[in-house]
Structures are given as structure tokens and as C-alpha cells.
MARPA-617795 format. One record per atom (N, C-alpha, C, O): atom name; x, z, y. Coordinates in steps of 0.001 Angstrom, whole numbers. Layout:
BEGIN
atom atom->CA; u->X; w->Z; v->Y
...
//
This chain:
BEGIN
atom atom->N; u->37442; w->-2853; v->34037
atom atom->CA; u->38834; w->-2601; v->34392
atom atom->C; u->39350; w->-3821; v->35144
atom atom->O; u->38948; w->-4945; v->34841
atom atom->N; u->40451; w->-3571; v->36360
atom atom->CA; u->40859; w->-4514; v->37365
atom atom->C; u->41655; w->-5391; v->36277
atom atom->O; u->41561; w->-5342; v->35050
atom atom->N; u->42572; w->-6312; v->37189
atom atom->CA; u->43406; w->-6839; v->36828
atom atom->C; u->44622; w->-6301; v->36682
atom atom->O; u->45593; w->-6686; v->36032
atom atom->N; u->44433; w->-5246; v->37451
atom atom->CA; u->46124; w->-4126; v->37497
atom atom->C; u->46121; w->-3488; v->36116
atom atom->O; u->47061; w->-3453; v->35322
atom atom->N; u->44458; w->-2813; v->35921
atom atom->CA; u->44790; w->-2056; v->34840
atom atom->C; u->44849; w->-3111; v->33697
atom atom->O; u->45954; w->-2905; v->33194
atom atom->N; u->44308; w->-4045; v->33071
atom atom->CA; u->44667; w->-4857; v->32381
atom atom->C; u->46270; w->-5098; v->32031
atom atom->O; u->46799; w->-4806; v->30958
atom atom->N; u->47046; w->-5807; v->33387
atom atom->CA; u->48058; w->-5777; v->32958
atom atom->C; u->49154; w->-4565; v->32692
atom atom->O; u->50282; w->-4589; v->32201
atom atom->N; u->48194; w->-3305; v->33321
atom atom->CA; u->49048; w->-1965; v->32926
atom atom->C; u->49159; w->-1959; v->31613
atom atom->O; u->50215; w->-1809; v->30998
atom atom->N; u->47748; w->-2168; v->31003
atom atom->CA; u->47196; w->-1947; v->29697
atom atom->C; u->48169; w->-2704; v->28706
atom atom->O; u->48462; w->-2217; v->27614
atom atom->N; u->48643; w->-3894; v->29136
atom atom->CA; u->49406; w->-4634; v->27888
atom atom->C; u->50743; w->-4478; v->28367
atom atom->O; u->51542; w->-4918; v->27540
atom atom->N; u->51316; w->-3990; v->29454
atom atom->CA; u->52670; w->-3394; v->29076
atom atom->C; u->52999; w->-2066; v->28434
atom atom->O; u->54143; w->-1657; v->28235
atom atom->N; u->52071; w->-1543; v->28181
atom atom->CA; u->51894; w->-292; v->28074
atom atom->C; u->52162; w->-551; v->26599
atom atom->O; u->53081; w->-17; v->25977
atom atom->N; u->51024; w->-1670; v->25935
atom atom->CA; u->51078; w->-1829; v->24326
atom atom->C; u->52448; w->-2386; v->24254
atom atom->O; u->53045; w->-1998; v->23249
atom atom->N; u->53259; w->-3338; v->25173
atom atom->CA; u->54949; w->-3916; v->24190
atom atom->C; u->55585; w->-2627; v->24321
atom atom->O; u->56260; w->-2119; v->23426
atom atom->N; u->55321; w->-2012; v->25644
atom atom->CA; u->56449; w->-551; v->25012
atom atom->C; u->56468; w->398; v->24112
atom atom->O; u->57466; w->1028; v->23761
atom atom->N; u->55216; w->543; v->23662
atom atom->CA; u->54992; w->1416; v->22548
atom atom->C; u->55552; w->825; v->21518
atom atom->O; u->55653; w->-398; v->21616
atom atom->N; u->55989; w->1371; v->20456
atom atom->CA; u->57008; w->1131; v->19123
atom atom->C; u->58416; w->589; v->19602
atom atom->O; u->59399; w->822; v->18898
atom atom->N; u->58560; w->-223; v->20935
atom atom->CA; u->59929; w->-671; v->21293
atom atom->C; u->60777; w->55; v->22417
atom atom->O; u->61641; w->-290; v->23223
atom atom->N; u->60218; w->1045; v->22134
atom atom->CA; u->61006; w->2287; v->23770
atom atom->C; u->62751; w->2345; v->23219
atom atom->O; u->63688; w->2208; v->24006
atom atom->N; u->62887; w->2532; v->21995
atom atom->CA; u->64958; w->2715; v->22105
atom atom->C; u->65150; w->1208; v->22430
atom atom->O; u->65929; w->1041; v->23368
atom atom->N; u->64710; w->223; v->21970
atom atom->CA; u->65282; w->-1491; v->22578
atom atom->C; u->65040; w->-1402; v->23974
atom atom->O; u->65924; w->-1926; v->24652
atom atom->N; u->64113; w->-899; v->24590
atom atom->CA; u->63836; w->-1114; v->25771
atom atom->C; u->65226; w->-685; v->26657
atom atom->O; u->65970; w->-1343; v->27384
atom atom->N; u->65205; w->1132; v->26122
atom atom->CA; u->66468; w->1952; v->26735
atom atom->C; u->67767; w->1315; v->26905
atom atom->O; u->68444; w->1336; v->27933
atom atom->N; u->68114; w->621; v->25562
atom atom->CA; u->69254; w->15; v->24872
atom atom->C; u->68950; w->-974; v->26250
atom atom->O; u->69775; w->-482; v->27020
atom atom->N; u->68652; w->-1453; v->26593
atom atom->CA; u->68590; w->-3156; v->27295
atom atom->C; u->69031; w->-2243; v->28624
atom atom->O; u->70214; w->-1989; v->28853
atom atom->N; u->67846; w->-1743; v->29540
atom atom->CA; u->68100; w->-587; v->30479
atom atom->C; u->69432; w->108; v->30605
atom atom->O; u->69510; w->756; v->31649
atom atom->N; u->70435; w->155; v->29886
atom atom->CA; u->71730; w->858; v->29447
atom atom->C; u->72489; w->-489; v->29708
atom atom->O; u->73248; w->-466; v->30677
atom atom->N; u->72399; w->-1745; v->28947
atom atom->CA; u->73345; w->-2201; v->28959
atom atom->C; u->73354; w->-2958; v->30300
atom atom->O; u->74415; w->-3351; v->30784
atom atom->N; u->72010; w->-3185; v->30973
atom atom->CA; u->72202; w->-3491; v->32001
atom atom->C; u->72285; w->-3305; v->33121
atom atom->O; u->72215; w->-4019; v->34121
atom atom->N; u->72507; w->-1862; v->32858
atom atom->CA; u->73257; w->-1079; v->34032
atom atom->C; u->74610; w->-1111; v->33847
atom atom->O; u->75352; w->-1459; v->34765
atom atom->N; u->75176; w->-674; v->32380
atom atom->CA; u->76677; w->-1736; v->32548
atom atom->C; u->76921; w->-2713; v->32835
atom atom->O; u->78062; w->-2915; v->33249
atom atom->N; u->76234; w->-3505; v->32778
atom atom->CA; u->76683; w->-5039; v->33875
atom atom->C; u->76888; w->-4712; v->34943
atom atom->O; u->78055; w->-4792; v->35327
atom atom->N; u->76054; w->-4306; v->35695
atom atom->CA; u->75665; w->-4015; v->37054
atom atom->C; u->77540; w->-3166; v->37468
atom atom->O; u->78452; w->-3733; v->38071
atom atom->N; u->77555; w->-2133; v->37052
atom atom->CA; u->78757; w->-1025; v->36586
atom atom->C; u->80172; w->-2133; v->37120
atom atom->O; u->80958; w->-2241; v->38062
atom atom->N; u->79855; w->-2772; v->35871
atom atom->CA; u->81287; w->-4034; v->35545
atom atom->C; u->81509; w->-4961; v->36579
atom atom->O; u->82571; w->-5576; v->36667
atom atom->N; u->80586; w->-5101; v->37359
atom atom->CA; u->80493; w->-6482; v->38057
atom atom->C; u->81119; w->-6015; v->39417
atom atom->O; u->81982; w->-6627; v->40047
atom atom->N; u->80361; w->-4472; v->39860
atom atom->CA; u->80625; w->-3868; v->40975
atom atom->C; u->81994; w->-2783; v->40938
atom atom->O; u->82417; w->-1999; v->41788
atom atom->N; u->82427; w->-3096; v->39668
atom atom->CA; u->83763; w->-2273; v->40008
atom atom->C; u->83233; w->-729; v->39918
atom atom->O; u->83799; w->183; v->40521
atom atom->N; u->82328; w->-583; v->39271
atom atom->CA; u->81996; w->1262; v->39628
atom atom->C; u->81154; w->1512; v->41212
atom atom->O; u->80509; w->2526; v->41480
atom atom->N; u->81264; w->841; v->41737
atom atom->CA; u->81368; w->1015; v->43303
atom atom->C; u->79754; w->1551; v->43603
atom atom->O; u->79431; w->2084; v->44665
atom atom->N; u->78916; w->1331; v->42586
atom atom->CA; u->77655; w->1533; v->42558
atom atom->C; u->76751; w->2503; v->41699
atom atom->O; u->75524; w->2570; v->41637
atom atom->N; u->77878; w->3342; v->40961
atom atom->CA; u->77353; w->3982; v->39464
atom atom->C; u->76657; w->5115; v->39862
atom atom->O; u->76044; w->5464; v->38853
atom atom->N; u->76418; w->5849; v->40723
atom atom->CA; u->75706; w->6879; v->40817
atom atom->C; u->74212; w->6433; v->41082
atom atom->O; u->73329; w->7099; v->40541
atom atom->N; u->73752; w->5012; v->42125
atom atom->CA; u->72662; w->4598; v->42076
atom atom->C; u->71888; w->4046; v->41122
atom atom->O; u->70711; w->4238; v->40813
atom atom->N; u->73080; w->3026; v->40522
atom atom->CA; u->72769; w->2393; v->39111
atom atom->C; u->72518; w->3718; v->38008
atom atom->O; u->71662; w->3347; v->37205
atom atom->N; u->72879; w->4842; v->37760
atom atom->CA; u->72483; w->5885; v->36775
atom atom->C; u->71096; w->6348; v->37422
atom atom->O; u->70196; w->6624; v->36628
atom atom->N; u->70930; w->6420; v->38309
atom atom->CA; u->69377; w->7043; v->38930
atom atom->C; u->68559; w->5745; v->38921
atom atom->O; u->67390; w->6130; v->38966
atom atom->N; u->68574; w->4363; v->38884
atom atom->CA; u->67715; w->3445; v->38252
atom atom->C; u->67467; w->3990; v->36880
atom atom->O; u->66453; w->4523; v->36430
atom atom->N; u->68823; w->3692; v->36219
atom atom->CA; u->68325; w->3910; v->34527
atom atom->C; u->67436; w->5062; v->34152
atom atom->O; u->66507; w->5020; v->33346
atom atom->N; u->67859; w->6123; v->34865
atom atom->CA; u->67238; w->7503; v->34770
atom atom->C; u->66068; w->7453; v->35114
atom atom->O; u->65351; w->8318; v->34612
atom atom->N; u->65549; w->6672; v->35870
atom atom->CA; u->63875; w->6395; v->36314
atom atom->C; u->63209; w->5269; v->35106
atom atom->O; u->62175; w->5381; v->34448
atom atom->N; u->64213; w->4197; v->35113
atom atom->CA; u->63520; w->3544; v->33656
atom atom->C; u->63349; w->4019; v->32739
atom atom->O; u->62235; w->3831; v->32251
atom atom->N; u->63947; w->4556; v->32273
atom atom->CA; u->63965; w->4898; v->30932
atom atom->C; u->62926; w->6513; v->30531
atom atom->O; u->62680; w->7004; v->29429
atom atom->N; u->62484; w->7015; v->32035
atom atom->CA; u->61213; w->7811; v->32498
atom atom->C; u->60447; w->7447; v->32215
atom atom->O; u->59697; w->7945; v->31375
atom atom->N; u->60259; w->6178; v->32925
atom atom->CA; u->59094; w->5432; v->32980
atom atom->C; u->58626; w->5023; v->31666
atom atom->O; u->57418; w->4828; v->31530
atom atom->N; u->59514; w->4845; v->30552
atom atom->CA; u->59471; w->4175; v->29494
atom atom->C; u->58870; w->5413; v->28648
atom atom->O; u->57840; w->5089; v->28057
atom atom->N; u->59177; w->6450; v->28493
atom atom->CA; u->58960; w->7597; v->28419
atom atom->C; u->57942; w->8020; v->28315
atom atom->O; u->57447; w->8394; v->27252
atom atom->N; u->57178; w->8061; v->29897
atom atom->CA; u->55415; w->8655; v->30087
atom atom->C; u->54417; w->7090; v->29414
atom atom->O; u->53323; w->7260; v->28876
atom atom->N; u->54913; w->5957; v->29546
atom atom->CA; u->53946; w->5058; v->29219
atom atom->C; u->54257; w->4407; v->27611
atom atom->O; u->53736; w->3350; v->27253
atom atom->N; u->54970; w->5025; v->26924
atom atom->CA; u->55185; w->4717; v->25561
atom atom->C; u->54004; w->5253; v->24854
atom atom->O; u->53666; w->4754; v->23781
atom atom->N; u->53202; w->6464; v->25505
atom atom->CA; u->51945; w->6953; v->24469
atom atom->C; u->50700; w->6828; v->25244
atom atom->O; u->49797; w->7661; v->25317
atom atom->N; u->50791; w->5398; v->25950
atom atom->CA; u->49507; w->4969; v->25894
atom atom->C; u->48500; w->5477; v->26937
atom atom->O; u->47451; w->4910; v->27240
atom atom->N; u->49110; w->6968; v->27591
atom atom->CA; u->48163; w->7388; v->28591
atom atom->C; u->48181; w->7253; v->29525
atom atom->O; u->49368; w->7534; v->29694
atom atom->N; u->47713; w->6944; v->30790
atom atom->CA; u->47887; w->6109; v->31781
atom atom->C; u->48892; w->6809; v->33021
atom atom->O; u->48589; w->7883; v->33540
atom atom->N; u->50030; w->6091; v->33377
atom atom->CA; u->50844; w->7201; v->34494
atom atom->C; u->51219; w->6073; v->35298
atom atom->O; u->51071; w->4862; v->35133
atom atom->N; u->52084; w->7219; v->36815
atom atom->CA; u->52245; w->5918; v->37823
atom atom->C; u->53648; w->6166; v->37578
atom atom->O; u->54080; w->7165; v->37003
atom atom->N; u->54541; w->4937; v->38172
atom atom->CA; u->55917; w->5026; v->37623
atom atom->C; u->56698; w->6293; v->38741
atom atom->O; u->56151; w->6943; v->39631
atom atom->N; u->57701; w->6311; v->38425
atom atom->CA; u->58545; w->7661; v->38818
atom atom->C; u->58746; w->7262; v->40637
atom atom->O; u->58801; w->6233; v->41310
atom atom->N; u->58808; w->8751; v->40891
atom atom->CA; u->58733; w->8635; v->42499
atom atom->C; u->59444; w->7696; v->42757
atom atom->O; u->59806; w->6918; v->41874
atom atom->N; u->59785; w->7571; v->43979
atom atom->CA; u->60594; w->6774; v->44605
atom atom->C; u->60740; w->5281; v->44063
atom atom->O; u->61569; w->4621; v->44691
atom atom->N; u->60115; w->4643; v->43051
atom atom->CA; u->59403; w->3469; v->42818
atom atom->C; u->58206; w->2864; v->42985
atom atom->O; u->58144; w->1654; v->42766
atom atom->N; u->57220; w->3468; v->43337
atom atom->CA; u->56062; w->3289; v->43831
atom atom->C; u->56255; w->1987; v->45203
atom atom->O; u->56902; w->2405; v->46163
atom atom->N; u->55767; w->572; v->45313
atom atom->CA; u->56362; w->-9; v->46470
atom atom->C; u->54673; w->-55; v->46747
atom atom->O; u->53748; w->-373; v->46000
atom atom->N; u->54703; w->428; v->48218
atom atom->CA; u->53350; w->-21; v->48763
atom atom->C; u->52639; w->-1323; v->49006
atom atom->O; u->53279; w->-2328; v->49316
atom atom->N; u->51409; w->-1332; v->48881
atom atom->CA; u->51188; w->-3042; v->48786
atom atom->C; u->51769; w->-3895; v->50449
atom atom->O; u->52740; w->-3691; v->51177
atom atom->N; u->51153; w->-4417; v->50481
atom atom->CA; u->51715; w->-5613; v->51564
atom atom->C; u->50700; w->-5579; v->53074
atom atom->O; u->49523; w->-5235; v->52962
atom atom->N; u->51060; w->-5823; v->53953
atom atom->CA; u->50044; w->-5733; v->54654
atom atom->C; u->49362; w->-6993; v->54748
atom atom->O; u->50267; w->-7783; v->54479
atom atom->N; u->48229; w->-7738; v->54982
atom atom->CA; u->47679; w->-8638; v->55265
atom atom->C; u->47984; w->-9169; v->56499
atom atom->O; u->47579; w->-8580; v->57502
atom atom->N; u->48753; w->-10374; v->56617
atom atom->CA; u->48890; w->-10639; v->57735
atom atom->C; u->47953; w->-11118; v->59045
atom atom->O; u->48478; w->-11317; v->60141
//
């Protein structure tokens, strides 16, 4: 196994048993975000959380998934 899956592998193990702390954190720090911007941002900031807390979701039981569309960032090109 690469180095990707490795480190897939051990985020995979802190989220398991800690997925509502995770959410809880994910929540409140989208209220920051909320508070800071005056609202001005809450429909994007709810479709972050709504993808985290996805994400938190498919990889809490351990079986291997890629994170939710529109997060996927392609690698880099070699310059």
C-alpha cells in the first residue's frame, strides 16, 4: 500500500468512534464562518458542511471511498 493509502488508512481509523465530535466541530465551524461573514456566505458554507459531514459518513466504517464530488482537487502538474 502507497503512501496515500496509508494515510487514508489512519484517517479513516480517528474518524471511526469520533464521527458526532467531528460533525459537532464541522457545525460549529461553519458558524464562525456564518458570524464573521454576516450570513453573506451561508448557502456555500451549508454545502461545505453537507459534504463534510458525507464524507465523515462513507469513511467512518472503514471501507475505502473517494470524498464527495466536487472535492476531489486534481493533482498538480509537474512543472
Amino acid at each position: 500500500m502507497g503512501l496515500f493509502g496509508d494515510l487514508k488508512g489512519k484517517a479513516q481509523g480517528l474518524i471511526r468512534g469520533n464521527e458526532q465530535a467531528i460533525k459537532d466541530g464541522i457545525g460549529k465551524a461553519g458558524d464562525f464562518v456564518d458570524s464573521k461573514t454576516g450570513g453573506k456566505y451561508t448557502s456555500h458554507v451549508d454545502k461545505v458542511q453537507n459534504g463534510a459531514s458525507t464524507f465523515v459518513d462513507k469513511n467512518a466504517d472503514g471501507t475505502p471511498n473517494e470524498a464527495p464530488a466536487g472535492q476531489v482537487v486534481p493533482p498538480e502538474k509537474a512543472p
